[in-house]
N, CA, C and O atoms as a MOPAC input file, in Angstrom:
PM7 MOZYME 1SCF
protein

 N    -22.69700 1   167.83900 1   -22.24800 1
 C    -23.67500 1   167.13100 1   -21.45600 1
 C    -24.37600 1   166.07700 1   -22.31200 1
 O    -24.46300 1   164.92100 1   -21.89900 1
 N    -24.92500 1   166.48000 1   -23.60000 1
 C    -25.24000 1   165.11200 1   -24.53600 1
 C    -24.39400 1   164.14900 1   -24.80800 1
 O    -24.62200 1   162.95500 1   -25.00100 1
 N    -23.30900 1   164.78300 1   -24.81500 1
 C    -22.14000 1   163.44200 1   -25.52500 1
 C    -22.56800 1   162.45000 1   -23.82000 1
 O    -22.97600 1   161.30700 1   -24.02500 1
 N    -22.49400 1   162.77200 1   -22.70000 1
 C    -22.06800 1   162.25200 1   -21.82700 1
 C    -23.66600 1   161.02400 1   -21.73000 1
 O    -23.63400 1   159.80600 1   -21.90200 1
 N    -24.77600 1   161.80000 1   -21.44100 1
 C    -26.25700 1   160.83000 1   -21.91400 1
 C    -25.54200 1   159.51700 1   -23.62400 1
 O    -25.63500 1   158.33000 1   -23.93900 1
 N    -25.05700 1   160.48900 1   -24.04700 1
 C    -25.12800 1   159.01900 1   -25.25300 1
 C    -24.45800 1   158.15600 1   -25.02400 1
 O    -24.81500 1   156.99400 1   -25.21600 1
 N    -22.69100 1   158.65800 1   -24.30100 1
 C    -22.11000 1   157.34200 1   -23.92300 1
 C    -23.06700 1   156.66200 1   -23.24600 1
 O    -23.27800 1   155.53100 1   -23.68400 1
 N    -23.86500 1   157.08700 1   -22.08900 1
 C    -24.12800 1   156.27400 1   -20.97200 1
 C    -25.39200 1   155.86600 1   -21.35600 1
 O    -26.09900 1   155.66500 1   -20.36800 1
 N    -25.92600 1   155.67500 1   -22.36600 1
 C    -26.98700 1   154.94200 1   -23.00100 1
 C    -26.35800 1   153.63100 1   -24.01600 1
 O    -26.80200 1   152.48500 1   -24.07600 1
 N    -25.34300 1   154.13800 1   -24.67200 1
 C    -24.20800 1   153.23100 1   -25.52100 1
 C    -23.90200 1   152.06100 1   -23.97000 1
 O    -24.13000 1   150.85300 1   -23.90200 1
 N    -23.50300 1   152.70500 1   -23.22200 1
 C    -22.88200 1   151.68200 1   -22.21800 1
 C    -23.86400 1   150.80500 1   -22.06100 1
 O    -23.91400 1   149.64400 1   -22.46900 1
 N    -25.02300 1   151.70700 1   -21.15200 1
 C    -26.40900 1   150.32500 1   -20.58800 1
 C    -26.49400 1   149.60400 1   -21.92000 1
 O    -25.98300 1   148.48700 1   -21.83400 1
 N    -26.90900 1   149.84400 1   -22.95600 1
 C    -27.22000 1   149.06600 1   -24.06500 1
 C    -26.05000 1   148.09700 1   -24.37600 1
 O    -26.37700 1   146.97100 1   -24.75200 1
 N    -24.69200 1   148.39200 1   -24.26500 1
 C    -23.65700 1   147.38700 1   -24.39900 1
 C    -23.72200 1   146.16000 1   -23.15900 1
 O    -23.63300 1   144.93900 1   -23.29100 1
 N    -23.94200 1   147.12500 1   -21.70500 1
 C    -23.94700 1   146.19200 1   -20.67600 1
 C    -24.72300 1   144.89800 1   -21.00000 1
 O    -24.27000 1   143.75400 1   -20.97000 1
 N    -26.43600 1   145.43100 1   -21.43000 1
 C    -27.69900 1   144.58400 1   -21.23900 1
 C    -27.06000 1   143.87900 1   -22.58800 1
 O    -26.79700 1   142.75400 1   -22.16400 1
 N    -26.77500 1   143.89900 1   -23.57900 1
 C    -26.51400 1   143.13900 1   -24.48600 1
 C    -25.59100 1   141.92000 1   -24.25700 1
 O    -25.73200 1   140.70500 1   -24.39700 1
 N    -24.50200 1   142.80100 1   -23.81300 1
 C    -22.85400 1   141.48700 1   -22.76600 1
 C    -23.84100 1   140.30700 1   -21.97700 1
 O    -23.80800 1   139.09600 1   -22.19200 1
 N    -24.84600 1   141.13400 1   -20.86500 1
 C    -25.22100 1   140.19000 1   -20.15000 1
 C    -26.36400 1   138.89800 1   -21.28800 1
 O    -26.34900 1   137.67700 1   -21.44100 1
 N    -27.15500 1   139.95800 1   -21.80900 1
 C    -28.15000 1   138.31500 1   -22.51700 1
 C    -27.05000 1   137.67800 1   -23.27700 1
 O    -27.50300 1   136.60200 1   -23.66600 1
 N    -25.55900 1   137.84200 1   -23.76800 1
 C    -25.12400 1   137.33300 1   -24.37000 1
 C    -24.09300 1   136.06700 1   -23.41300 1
 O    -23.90300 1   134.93400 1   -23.85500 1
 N    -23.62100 1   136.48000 1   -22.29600 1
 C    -23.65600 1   135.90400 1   -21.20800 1
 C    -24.44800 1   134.53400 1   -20.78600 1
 O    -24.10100 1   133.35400 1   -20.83900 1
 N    -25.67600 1   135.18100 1   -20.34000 1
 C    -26.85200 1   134.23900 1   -20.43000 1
 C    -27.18800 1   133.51500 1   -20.91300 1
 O    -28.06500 1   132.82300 1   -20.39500 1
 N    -26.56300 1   133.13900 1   -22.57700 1
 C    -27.03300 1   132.56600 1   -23.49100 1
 C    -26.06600 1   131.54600 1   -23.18700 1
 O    -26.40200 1   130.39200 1   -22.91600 1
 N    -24.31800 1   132.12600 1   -23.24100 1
 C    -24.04400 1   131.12000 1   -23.28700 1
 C    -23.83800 1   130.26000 1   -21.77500 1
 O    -23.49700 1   129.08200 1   -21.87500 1
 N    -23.91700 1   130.48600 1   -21.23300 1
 C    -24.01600 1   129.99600 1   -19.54700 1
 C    -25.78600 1   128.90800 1   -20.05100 1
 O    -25.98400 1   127.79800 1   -19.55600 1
 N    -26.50800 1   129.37900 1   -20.76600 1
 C    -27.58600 1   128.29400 1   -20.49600 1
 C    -26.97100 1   127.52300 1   -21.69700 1
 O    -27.06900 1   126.32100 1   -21.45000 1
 N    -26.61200 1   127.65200 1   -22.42300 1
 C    -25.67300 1   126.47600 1   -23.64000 1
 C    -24.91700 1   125.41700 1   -22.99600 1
 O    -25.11500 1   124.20400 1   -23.06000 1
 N    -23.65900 1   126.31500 1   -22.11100 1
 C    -22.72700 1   125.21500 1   -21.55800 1
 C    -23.90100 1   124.35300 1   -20.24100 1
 O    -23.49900 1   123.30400 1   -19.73800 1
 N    -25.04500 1   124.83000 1   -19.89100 1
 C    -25.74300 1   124.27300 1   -18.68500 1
 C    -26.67500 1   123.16200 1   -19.56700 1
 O    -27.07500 1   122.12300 1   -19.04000 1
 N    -26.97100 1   123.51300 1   -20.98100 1
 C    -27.68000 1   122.39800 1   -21.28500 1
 C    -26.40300 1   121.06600 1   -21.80200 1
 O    -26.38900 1   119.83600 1   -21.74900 1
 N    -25.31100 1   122.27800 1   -22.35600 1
 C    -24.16300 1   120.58800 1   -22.55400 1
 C    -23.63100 1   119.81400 1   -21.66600 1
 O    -22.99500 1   118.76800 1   -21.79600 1
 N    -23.92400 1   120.37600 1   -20.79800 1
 C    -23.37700 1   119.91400 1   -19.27700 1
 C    -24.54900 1   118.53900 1   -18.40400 1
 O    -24.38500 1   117.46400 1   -17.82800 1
 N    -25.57900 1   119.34400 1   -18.74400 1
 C    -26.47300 1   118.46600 1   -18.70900 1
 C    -26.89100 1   117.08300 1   -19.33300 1
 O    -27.41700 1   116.10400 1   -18.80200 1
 N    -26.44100 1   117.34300 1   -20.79200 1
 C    -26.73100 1   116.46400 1   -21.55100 1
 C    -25.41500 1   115.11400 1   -21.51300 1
 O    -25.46900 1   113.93600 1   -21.86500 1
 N    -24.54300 1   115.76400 1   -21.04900 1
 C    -23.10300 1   114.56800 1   -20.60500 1
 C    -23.31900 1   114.12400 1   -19.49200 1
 O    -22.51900 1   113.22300 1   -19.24000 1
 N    -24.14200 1   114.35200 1   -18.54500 1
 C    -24.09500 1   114.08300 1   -17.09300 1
 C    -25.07600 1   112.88900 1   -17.51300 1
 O    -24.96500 1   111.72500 1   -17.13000 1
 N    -26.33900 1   113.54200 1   -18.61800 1
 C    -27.00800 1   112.62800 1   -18.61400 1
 C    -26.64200 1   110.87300 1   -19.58800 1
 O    -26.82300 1   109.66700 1   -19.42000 1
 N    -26.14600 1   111.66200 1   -20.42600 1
 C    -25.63600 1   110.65200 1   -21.14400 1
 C    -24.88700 1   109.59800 1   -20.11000 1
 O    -25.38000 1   108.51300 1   -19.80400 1
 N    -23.57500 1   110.10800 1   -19.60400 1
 C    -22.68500 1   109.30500 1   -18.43200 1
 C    -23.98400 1   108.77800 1   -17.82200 1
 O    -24.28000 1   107.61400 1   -18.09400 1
 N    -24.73500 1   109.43100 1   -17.09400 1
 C    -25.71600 1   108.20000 1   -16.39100 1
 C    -26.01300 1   107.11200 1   -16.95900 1
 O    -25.96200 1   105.98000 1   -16.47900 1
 N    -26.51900 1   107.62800 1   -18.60900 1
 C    -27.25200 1   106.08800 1   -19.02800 1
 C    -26.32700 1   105.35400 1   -19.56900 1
 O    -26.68200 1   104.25500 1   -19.99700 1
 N    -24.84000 1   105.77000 1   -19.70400 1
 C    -24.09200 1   104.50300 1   -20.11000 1
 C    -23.80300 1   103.95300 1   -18.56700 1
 O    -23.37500 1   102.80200 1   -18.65700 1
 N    -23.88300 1   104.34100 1   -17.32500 1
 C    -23.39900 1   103.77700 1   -16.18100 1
 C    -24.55200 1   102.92500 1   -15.83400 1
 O    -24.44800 1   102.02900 1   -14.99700 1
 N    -25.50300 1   103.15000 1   -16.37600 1
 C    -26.74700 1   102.15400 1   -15.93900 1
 C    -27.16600 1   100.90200 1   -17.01500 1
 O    -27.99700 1   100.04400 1   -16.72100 1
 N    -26.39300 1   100.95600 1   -18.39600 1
 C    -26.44600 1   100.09000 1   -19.17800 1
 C    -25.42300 1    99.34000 1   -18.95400 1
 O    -25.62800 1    98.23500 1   -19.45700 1
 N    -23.97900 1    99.42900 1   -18.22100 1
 C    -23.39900 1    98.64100 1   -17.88800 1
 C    -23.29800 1    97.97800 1   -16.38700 1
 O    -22.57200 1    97.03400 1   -16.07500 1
 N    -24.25800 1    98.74300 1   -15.48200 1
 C    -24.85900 1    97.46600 1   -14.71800 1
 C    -25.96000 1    96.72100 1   -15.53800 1
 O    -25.78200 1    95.55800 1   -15.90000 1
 N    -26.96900 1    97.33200 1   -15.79000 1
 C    -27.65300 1    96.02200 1   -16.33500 1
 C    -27.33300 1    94.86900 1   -17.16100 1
 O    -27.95900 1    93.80900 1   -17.19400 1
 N    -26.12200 1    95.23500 1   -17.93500 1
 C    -25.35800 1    94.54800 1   -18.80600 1
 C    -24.76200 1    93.37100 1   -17.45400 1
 O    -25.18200 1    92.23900 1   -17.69300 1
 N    -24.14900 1    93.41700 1   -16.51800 1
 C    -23.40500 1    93.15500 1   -15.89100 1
 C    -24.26300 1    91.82100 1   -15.16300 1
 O    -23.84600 1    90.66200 1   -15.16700 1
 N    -25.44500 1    92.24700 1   -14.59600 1
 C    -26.61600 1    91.82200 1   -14.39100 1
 C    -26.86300 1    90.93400 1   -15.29500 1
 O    -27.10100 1    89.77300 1   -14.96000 1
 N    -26.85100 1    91.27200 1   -16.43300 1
 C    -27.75400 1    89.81600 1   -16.98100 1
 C    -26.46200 1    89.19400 1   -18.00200 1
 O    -26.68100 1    88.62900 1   -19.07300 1
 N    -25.19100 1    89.41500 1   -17.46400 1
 C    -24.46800 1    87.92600 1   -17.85700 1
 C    -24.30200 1    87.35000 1   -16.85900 1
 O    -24.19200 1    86.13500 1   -17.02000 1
 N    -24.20900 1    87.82000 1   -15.50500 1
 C    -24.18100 1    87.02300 1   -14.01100 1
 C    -25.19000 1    86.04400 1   -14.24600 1
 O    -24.93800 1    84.84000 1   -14.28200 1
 N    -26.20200 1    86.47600 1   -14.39000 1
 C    -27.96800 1    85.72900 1   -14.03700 1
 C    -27.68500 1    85.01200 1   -15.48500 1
 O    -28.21200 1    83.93600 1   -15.20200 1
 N    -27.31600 1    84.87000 1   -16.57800 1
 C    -26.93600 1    84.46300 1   -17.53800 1
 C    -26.17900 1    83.05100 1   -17.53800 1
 O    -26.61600 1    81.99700 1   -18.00100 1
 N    -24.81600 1    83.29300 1   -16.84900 1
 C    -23.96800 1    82.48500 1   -16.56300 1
 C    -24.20400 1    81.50600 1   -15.17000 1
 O    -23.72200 1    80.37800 1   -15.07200 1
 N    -24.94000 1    82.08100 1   -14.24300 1
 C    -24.41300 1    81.65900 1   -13.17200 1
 C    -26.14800 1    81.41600 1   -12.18900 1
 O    -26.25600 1    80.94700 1   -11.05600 1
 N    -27.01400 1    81.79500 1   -12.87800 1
 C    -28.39800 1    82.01700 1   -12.23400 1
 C    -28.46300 1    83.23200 1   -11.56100 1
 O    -28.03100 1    84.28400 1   -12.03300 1
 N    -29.15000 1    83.08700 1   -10.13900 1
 C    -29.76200 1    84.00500 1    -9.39800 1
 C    -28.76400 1    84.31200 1    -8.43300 1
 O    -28.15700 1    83.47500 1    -7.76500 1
 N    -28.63500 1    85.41200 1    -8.39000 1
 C    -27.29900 1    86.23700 1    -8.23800 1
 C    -27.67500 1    86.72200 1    -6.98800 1
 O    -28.79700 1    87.22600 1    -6.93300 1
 N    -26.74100 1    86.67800 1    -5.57000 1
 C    -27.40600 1    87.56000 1    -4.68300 1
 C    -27.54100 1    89.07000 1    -4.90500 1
 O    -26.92800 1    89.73300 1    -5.74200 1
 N    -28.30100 1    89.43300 1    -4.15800 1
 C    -28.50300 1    90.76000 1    -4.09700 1
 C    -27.37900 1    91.91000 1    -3.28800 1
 O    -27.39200 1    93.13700 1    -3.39500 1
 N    -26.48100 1    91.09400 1    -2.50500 1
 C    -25.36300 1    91.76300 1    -1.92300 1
 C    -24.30000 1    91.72200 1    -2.75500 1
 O    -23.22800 1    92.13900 1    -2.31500 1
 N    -24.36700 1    91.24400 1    -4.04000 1
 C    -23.23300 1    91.34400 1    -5.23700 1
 C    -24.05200 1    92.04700 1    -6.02300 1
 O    -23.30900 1    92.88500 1    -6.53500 1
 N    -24.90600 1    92.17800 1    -6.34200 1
 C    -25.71400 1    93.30900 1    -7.38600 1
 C    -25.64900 1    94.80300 1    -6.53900 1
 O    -24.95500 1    95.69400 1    -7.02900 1
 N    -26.26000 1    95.01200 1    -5.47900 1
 C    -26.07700 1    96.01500 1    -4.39100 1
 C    -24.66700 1    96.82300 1    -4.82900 1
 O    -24.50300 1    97.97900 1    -5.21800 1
 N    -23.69700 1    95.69400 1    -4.59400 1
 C    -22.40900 1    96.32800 1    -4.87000 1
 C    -21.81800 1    96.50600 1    -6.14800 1
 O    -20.64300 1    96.86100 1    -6.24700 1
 N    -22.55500 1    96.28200 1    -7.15800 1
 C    -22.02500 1    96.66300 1    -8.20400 1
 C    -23.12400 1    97.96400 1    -8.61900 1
 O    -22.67000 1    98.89200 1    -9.28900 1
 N    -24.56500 1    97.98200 1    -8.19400 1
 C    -25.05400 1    99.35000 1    -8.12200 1
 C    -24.63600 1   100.45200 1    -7.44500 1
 O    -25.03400 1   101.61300 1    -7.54500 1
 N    -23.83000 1   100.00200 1    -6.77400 1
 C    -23.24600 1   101.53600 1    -5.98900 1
 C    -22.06900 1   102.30300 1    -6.58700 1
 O    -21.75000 1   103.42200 1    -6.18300 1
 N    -21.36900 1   101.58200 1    -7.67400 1
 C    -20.33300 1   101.77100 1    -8.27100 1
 C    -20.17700 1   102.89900 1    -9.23400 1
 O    -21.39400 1   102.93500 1    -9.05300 1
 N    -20.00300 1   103.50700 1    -9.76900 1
 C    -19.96900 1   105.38900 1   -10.37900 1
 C    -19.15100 1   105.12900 1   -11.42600 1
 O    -19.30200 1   105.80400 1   -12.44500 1
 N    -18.16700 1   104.14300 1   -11.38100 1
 C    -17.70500 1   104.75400 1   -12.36800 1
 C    -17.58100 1   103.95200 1   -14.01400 1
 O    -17.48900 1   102.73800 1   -13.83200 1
 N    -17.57100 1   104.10400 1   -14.65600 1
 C    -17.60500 1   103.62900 1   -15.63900 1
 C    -16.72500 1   102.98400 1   -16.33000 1
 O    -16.92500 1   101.91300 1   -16.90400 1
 N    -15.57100 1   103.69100 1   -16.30300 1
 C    -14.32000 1   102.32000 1   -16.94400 1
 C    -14.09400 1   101.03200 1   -15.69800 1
 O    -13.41900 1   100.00200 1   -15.68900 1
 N    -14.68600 1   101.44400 1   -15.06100 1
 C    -14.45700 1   100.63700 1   -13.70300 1
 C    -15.32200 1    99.56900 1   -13.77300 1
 O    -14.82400 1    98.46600 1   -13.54700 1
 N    -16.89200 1    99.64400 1   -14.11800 1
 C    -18.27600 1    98.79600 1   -14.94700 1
 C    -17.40800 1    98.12600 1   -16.03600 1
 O    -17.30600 1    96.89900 1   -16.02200 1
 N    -16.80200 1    98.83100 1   -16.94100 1
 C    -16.60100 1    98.48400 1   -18.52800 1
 C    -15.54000 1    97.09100 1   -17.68100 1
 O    -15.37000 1    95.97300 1   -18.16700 1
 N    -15.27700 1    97.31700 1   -17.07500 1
 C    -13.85200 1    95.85100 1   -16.75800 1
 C    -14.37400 1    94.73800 1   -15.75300 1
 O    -14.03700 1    93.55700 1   -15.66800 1
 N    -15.48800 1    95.61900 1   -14.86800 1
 C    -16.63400 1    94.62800 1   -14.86900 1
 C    -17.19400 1    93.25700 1   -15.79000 1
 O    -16.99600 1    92.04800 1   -15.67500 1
 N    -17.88700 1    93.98500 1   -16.62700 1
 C    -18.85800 1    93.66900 1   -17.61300 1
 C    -17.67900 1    92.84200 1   -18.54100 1
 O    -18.09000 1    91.86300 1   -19.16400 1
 N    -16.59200 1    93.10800 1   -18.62700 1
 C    -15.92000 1    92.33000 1   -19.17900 1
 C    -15.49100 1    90.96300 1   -18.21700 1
 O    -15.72400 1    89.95000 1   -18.87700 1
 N    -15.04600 1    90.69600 1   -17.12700 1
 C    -14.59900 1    90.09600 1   -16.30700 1
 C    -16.65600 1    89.27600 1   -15.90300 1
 O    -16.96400 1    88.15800 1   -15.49100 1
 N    -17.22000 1    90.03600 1   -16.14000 1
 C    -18.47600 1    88.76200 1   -15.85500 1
 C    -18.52900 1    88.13700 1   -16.52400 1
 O    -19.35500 1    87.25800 1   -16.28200 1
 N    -17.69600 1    87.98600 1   -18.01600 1
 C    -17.92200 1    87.10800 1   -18.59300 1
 C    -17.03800 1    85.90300 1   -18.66400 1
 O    -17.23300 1    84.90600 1   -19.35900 1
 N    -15.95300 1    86.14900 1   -17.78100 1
 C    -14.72800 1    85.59000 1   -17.94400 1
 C    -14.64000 1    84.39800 1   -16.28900 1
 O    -14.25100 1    83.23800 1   -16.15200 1
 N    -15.33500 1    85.64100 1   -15.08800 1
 C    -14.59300 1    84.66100 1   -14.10900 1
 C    -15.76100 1    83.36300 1   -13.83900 1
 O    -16.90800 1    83.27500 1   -14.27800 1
 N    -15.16200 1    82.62300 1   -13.14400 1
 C    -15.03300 1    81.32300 1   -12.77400 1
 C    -16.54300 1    80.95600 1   -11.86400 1
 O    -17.22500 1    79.94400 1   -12.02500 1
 N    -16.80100 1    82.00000 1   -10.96200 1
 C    -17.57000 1    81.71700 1    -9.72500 1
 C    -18.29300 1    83.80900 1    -9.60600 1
 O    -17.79000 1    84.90400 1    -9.85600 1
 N    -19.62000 1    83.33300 1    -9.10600 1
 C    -19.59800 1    84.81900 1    -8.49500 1
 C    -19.00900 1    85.24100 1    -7.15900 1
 O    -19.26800 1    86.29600 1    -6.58000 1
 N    -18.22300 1    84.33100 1    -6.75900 1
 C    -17.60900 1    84.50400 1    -5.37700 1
 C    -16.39300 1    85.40100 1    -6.10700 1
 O    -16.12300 1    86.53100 1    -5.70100 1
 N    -15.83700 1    84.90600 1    -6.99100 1
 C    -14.73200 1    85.07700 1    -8.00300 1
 C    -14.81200 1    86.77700 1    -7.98100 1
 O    -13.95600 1    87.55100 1    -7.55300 1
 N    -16.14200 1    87.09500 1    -8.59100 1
 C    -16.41100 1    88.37300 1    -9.23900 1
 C    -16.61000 1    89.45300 1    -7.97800 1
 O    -16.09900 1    90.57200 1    -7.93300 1
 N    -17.44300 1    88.87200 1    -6.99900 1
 C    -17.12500 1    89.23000 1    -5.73600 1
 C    -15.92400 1    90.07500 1    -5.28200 1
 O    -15.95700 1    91.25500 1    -4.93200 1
 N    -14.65800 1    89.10900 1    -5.36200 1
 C    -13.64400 1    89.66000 1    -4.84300 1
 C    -13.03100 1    90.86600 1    -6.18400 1
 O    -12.59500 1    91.98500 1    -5.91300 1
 N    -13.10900 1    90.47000 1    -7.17100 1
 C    -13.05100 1    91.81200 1    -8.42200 1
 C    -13.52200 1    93.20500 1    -7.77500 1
 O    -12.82100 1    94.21400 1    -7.85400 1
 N    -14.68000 1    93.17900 1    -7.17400 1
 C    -15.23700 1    94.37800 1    -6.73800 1
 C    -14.82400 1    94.88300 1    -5.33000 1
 O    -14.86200 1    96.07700 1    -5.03600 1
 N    -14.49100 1    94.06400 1    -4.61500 1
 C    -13.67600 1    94.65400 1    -3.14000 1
 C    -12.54400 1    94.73400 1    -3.79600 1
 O    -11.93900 1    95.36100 1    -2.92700 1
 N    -11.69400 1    94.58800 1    -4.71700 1
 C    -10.21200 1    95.18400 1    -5.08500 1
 C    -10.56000 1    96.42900 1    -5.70300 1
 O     -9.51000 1    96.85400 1    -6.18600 1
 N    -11.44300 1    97.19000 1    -5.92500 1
 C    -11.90200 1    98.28000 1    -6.01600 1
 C    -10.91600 1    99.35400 1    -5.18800 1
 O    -11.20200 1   100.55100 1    -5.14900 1

């Protein structure tokens, strides 16, 4: 009857240990997870603004239905060829159509 109390004190104590160890790492991968989501945000928002001010750079005052549509955009290698191509095309009508071939 003792042996059987010690396993089952060995166990809870193994269980509660598994779980904070669990816990720990579930809040690890939730803060690295976090910290890439956040990161990806602020490079997706430095390459609109980037994008933004070679338009207004090159070309003046940019409508707001070509900025609109390049703020709605997510993805990032997709910005990066952007931001490259604002510096390159011709017209913002030009850059325009770059973003409906999306």
């Amino acid at each position: 009857m003792r042996e059987a109390t010690i396993f089952q004190d060995w166990f809870l104590e193994a269980e509660e240990k598994g779980m904070e160890r669990g816990m720990e790492k579930g809040m690890e991968r939730g803060i690295e997870r976090g910290m890439e989501r956040g990161m990806e945000k602020g490079v997706i928002e430095t390459l609109k603004e980037g994008i933004r001010d070679v338009l207004e750079e090159r070309f003046g005052i940019v409508k707001e239905s070509i900025l609109n549509a390049v703020y709605q955009i997510k993805s990032a290698p997709f910005l990066r060829t952007l931001l490259r191509q604002s510096a390159r095309v011709k017209s913002l009508e030009e850059f325009r159509e770059l973003i409906a071939q999306r």
